[in-house]
C-alpha positions, 0 to 999 in steps of 0.5 A: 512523572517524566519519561526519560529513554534509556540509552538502549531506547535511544540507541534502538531509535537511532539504529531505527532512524538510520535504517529509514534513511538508508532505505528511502535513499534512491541512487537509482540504477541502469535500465530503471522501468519508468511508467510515470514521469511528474512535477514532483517525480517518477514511478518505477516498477521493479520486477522480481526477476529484476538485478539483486540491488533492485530487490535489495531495495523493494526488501528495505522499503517493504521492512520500513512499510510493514513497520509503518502499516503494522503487519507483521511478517505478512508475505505476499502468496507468491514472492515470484509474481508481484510486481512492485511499484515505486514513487521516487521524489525529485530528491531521489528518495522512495516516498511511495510503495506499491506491492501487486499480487495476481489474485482470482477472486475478492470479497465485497465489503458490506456497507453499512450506514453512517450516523449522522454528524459533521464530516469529521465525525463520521470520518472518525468513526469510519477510521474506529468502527468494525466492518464485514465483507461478505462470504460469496467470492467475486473474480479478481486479477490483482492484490493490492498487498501493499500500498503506502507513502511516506507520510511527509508526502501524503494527500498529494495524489501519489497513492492514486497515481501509482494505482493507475500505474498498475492499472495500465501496467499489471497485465500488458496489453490490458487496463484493469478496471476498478472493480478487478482490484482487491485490498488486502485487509487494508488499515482504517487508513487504507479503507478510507483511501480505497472507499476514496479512490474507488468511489464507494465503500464496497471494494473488494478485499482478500487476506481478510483478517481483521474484521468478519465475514457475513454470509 
């Protein structure tokens, strides 16, 4: 049997399909924060505080990232306190977006062996199994709320790139160590990156949701 889409399908896809477009187009604006200049873009950081068409942008790029990331209506714990960090590519369009929160405190995620197999095997059994995070809570300074890329533009360091941003630009004066940032109950995808980019499964995580929490 062949799937056929009704036209309310196709036209809910469409309606979809523009709102990307419209979202990830970058004209950009007066007086922009520009924390990093690269071959292939910028990042830029749009404070809440910030002209009403700068936050009409992080609203229309949050929607497309909840969307991708699957959450749904998760709020940031106070909207007047993040800071929002975005990569812009050379064809002026939004390829990557960082949402920071200030948080006090995180929990370790608990190791847990991996069986033995090839590479891609234990990379897809990280991606479906379960996981724990303890209960006893360690200081933190900053929530990684969101942290996502057009997919077109990923494994190209740009997630990387714009956690260092914040690192450097989250408290001024101040550079952040690895072990003061939380995820917020990242994806399978987001747990893979940030086991990557911190070097060890054991990050810390906050909004926990998803998994368990062991003593």
């Amino acid at each position: 049997m062949l799937y056929s889409p009704s036209t309310e399908d196709e036209a809910q896809h469409l309606l979809f399909h523009n709102q990307f477009i419209s979202a990830v187009k970058y004209v950009g604006w007066k007086k922009e924060r520009i924390l990093g200049e690269y071959p292939d873009g910028k990042i830029i950081l749009v404070l809440p505080d910030d002209p009403k068409y700068a936050l009409k942008k992080v609203e229309e790029i949050r929607e497309i990232v909840d969307n991708d990331l699957g959450f749904q209506h998760v709020q940031t714990k106070v909207q007047s306190q993040t800071k929002t960090f975005l990569f812009i590519s050379n064809d002026k369009k939004v390829a990557g977006c960082l949402i920071a929160e200030h948080i006090q405190e995180g929990y370790r995620v608990i190791e847990e062996p991996l069986p033995e197999g090839s590479e891609g095997e234990k990379v897809m059994f990280e991606r479906q199994r379960a996981w724990c995070c303890s209960t006893v809570p360690e200081p933190a300074v900053c929530g990684i709320s969101r942290i996502w890329v057009f997919s077109m533009m990923r494994r190209r360091g740009i997630a990387s790139r714009m956690i260092e941003c914040l690192r450097n630009n989250f408290i001024y004066g101040s550079h952040l160590s690895k072990d003061e940032i939380a995820f917020s109950d990242p994806t399978p995808d987001g747990k893979l990156f940030a086991t990557h980019y911190c070097g060890t499964s054991q990050f810390l995580v906050y909004n926990f949701v998803s998994g368990t929490r062991l003593t």
